[in-house]
C-alpha positions in Angstrom: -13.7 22.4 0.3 -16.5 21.3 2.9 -18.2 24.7 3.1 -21.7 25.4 4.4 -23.9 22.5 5.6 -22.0 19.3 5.4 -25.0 17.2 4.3 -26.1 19.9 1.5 -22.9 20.4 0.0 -22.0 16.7 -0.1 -22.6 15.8 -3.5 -21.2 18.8 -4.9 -18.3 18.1 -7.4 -15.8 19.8 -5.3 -16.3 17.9 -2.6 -16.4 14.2 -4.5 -12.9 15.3 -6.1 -11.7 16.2 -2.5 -13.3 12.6 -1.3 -10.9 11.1 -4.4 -7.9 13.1 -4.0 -7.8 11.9 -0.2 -8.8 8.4 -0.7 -5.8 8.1 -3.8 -3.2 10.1 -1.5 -4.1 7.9 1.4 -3.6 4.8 0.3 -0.7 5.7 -2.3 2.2 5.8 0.3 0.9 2.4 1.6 0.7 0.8 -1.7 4.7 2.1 -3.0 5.9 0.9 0.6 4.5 -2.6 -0.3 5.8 -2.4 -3.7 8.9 -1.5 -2.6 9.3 -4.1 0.3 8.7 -6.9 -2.2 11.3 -5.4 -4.8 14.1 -4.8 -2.4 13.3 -8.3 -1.3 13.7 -10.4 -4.4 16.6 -8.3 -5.3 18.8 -8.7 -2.2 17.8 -12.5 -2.5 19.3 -12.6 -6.2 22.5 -10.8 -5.1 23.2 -13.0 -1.9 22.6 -16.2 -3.9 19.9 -17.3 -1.3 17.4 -18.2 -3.8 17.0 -21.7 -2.9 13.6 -23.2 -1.8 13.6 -23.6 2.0 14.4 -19.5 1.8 11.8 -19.4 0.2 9.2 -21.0 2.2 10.7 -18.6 5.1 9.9 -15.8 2.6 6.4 -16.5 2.3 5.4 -17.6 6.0 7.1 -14.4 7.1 5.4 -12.0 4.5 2.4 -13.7 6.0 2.6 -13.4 9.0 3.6 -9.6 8.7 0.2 -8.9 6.8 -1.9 -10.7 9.9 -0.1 -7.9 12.4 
């Protein structure tokens, strides 16, 4: 895709769409890991019965201390 003289042939549309397609593949597998963290979460939560508040709060202050790492 990058072909030639980097700086000349950076604003060609071939090489946007490659910029895209990277950017959107990138951060895609991130985003459904996330996604599916936090839906395998709440369901094992309903299934065990442990949806009580002080669960909960051990919920939250460990998802948040996972995003700090």
């Amino acid at each position: 895709m990058f072909y030639g003289d980097f700086v000349s042939n950076f604003f060609s549309l071939d090489s946007i769409l490659f910029a895209l397609f990277d950017i959107l593949t990138l951060f895609q597998g991130r985003l459904f890991t996330l996604s599916e963290f936090f839906r395998l979460e709440y369901q094992n939560r309903i299934v065990l019965g442990e949806w009580k508040k002080v669960h909960w709060l051990e919920w939250k202050v460990s998802i948040g201390l996972s995003t700090i790492n």
